[in-house]
C-alpha positions as CSV (number, residue, x, y, z in Angstrom):
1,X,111.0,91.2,122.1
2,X,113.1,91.4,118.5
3,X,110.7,89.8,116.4
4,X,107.1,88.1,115.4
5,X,106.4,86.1,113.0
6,X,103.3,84.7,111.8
7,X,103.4,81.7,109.0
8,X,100.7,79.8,107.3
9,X,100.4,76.0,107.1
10,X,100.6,76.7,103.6
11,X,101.9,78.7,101.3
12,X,97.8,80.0,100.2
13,X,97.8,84.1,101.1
14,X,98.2,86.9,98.9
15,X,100.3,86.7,96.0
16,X,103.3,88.2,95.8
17,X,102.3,91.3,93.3
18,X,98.6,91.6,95.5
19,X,101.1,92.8,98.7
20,X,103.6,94.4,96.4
21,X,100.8,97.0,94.5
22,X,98.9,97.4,98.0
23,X,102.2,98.4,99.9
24,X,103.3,101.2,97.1
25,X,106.4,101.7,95.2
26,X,108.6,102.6,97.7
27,X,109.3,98.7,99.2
28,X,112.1,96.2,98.0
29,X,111.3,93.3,96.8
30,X,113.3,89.9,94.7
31,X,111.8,86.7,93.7
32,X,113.6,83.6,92.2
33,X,112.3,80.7,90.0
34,X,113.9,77.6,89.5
35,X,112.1,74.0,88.2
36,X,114.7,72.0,90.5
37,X,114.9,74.3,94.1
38,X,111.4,75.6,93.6
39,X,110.3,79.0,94.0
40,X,110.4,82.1,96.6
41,X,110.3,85.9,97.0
42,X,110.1,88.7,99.6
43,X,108.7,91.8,100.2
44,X,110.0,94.1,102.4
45,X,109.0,96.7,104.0
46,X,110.6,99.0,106.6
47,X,110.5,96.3,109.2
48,X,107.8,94.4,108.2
49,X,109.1,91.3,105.6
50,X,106.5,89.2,103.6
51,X,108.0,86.2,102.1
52,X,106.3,83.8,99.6
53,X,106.2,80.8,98.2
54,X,105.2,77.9,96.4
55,X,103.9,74.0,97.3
56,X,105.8,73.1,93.6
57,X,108.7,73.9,91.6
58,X,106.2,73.7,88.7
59,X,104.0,76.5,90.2
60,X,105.2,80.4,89.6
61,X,102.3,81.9,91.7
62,X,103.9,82.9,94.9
63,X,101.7,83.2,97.6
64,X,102.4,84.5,100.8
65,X,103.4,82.0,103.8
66,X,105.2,83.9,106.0
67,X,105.1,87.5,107.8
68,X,107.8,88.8,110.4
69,X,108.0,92.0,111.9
70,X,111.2,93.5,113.6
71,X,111.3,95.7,116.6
C-alpha cells in the first residue's frame, strides 16, 4: 500500500486555518483564490496532506474535502 485517501462528498469539513492552528507551526501550507477557477489550498504535513476547497468561486472559506496519507 502507497497511499489512502479519504474525501468528502463535499467540500463541508474543517476550514483551512481550523487544521492549520490545530497541526502547529511547523506544517506547509499555500492556498489560491481566483473568481473564474475557483478556490483551493493544502496543508501538509509530514505525510499526511489536507486539501481544501470550495463549492463557488464566489466563496473564500475553504473547507476541507480531501485527506491522503503516504506510506
Amino acid at each position: 500500500m502507497k497511499r489512502i485517501s479519504m474525501e468528502y462528498n463535499k467540500p463541508n469539513g474543517p476550514t483551512l486555518n481550523e487544521v492549520r492552528h490545530q497541526l502547529g507551526n511547523t506544517v506547509k501550507w499555500r492556498y489560491h483564490n481566483d473568481d473564474r477557477t475557483g478556490n483551493f489550498g493544502y496543508v501538509k504535513d509530514g505525510k499526511t496532506t489536507y486539501q481544501f476547497g470550495t463549492e463557488s468561486p464566489k466563496d473564500r472559506n475553504l473547507k476541507l474535502y480531501r485527506i491522503d496519507i503516504e506510506k
